[in-house]
N, C-alpha and C positions, 0 to 999 in steps of 0.2 A: 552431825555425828552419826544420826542412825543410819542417815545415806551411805555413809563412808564405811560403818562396819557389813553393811547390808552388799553392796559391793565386794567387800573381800570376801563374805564368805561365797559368793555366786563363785567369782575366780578361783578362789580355792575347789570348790566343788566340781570346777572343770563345765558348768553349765552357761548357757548363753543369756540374759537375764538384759529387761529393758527396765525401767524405772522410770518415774514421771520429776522433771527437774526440780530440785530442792526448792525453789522458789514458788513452785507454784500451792497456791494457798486452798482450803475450803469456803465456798460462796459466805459474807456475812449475813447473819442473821437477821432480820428486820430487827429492830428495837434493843439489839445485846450487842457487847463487844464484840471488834474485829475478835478474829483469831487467826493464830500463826504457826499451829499445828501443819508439815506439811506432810504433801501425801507423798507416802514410804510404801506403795504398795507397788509391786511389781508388774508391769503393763501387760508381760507376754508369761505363762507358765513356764519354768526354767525347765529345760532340754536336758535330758540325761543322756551324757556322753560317755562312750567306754574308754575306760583307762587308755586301751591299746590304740586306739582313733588319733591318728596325727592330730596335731593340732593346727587350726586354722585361724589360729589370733594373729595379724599381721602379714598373712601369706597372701601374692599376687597372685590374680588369677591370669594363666595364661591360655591366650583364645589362636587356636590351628585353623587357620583358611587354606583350602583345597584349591589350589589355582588351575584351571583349565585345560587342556594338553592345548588347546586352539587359541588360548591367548597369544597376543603379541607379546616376545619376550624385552622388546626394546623399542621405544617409540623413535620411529624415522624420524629424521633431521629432515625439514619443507628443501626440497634442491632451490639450493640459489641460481637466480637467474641469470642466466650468460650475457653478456655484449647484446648481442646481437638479439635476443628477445625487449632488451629494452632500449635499442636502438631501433626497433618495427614498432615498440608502444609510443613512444615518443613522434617518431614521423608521423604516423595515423592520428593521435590528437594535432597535432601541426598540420596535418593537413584537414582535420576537421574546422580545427579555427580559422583556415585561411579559407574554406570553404562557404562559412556563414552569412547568414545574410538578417538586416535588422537587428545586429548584436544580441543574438542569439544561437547559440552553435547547437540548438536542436533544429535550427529551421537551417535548411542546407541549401543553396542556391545561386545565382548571382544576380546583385545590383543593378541593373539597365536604366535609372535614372529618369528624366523626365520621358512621357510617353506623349505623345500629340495624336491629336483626333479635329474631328470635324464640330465646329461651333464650341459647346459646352464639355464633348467628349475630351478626356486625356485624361492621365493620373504625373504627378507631381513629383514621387520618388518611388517607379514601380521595381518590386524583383518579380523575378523568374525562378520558383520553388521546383527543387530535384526531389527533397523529402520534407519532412516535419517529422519531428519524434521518432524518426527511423522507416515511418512510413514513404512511401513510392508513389508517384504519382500514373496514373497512363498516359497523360500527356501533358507536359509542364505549367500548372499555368500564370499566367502574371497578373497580380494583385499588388495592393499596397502592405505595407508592416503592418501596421493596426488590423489587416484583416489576412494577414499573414500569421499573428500573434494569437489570434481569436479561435484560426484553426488546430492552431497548437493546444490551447487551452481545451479546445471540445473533441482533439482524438485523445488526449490523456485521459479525459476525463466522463467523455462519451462512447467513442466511437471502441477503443482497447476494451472498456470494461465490459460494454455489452459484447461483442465478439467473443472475449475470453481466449479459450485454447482451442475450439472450434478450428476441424483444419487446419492445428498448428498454431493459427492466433492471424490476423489478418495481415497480409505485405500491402496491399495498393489501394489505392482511391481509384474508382472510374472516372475521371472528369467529364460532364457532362458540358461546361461551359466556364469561359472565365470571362480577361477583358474582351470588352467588344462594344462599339460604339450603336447602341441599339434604345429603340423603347421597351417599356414595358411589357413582356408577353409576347413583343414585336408587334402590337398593335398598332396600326398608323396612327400619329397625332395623339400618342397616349404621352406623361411623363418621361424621360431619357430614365432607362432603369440605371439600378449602381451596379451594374456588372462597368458602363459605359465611363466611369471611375477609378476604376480599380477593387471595389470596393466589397464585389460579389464574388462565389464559384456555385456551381451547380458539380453535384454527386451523383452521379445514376444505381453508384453499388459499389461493390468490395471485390479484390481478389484475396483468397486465403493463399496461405502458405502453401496447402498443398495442393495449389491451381484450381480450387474450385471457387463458383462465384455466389456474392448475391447480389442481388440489384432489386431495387425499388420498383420497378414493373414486375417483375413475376414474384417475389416474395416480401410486398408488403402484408397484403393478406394470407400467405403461408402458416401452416401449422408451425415447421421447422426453423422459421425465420422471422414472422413476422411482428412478433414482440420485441428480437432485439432489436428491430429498422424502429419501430416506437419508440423504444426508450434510448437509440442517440440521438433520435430527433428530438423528442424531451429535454435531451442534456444538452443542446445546441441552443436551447432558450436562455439566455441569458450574457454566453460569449458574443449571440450574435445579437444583431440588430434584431432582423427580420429571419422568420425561419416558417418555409412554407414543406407543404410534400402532397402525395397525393389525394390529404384532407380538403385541401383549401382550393384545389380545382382541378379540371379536366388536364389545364397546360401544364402542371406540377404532377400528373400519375405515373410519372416516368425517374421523377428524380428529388432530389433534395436542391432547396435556392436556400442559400444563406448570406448572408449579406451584413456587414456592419453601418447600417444605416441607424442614426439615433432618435429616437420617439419622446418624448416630454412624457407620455403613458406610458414606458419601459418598452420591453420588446413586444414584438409581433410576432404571435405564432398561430398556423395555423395547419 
């Protein structure tokens, strides 16, 4: 009750007036009855408002935004695409997929089948790679899938991220070497390497976008270069087999050998 008369006289006096909810009680006393006294004091001093002052009991407030003179007055509608834009989208994947090769249509090229060589020399199901991932090659070369696939895996994951935007971002592989029925290092009477498989290529460098190069003889030890030829040689541990470059000896200071040959000890890098 004292709530309710305490209320009207605030309203009647035209003042703004908070009050704490009839419910709420005073702390009990250690060792004495609850009490139920509640608190009727007013939380804010009431505001003296002048007779003549609108009143603002139940009024919206309304908010003015200043819109730009450079705003868009209307957002365009996306132009829908003609016939003939997505009749050129459709041929271009149609001709990407009929282009693939190892059932995958990042790897772009064609199928040549069994390859024959001398004694142990041959590969079994080689292609002929035009790209991978959109990259180029300088000159095609023919590997098996598995080590078709491995390539794929280490320019996505190697070769793109260290380059970067460098030059636009890298277009080409130098091939330094692919199949070829050889030994090792081409030592007489040494092991038949896996190039002699299918199984290897050899990298000499990069052409970028904007025609410029790098290659593993003049900018492995480079200021400008030579940490990113490290670290996709780094990232090339693991897709591949074996992964050599101009650490691991005199016949490697020219290029990258990477090779899908498998080890019981994981890969070989050196």
């Amino acid at each position: 009750m004292r709530l309710a008369l305490a209320v009207i006289a605030c309203l009647t006096a035209g003042s703004v007036c908070a009050f704490a909810p009839e419910t709420s009680l005073r702390p009990v006393t250690r060792g004495g009855e609850e009490t139920t006294e509640p608190l009727l004091r007013p939380l804010v001093r009431p505001a003296t408002v002048s007779p003549e002052a609108p009143s603002t009991v139940g009024a919206i407030e309304t908010v003015t935004t200043e819109v730009s003179s450079l705003a868009v007055t209307t957002s365009p509608r996306p132009v829908r695409r003609t016939n003939a834009v997505i009749a050129t989208a459709q041929a271009a994947m149609q001709a990407r997929l009929r282009g693939q090769v190892c059932g995958d249509p990042d790897i772009q090229g064609e199928a040549i089948g069994a390859v024959d060589g001398r004694g142990s020399c041959g590969i079994e199901s080689a292609v002929r790679l035009r790209s991978v991932a959109g990259i180029t090659f300088s000159e095609r070369p023919t590997i098996d899938c598995p080590t078709a696939k491995a390539l794929k895996t280490w320019i996505q994951t190697g070769l793109k991220p260290a380059i970067g935007s460098e030059g636009g971002g890298v277009a080409q592989i130098l091939v330094a070497g692919h199949y070829t029925c050889r030994p090792r290092n081409n030592q007489a009477g040494a092991r038949l390497s896996e190039h002699s498989f299918g199984r290897a290529i050899d990298i000499a460098g990069f052409r970028l976008q904007n025609g410029e190069r790098i290659t593993v003889l003049n900018d492995w030890n480079s200021r400008d270069d030579g940490d990113q030829l490290r670290q996709m040689h780094r990232a090339a541990c693991g897709p591949f087999g074996t992964v050599l470059g101009p650490a691991a000896d005199a016949a490697h200071r020219d290029h990258f050998h990477f090779d899908t040959a498998r080890y019981r000890s994981g890969s070989y890098c050196r």
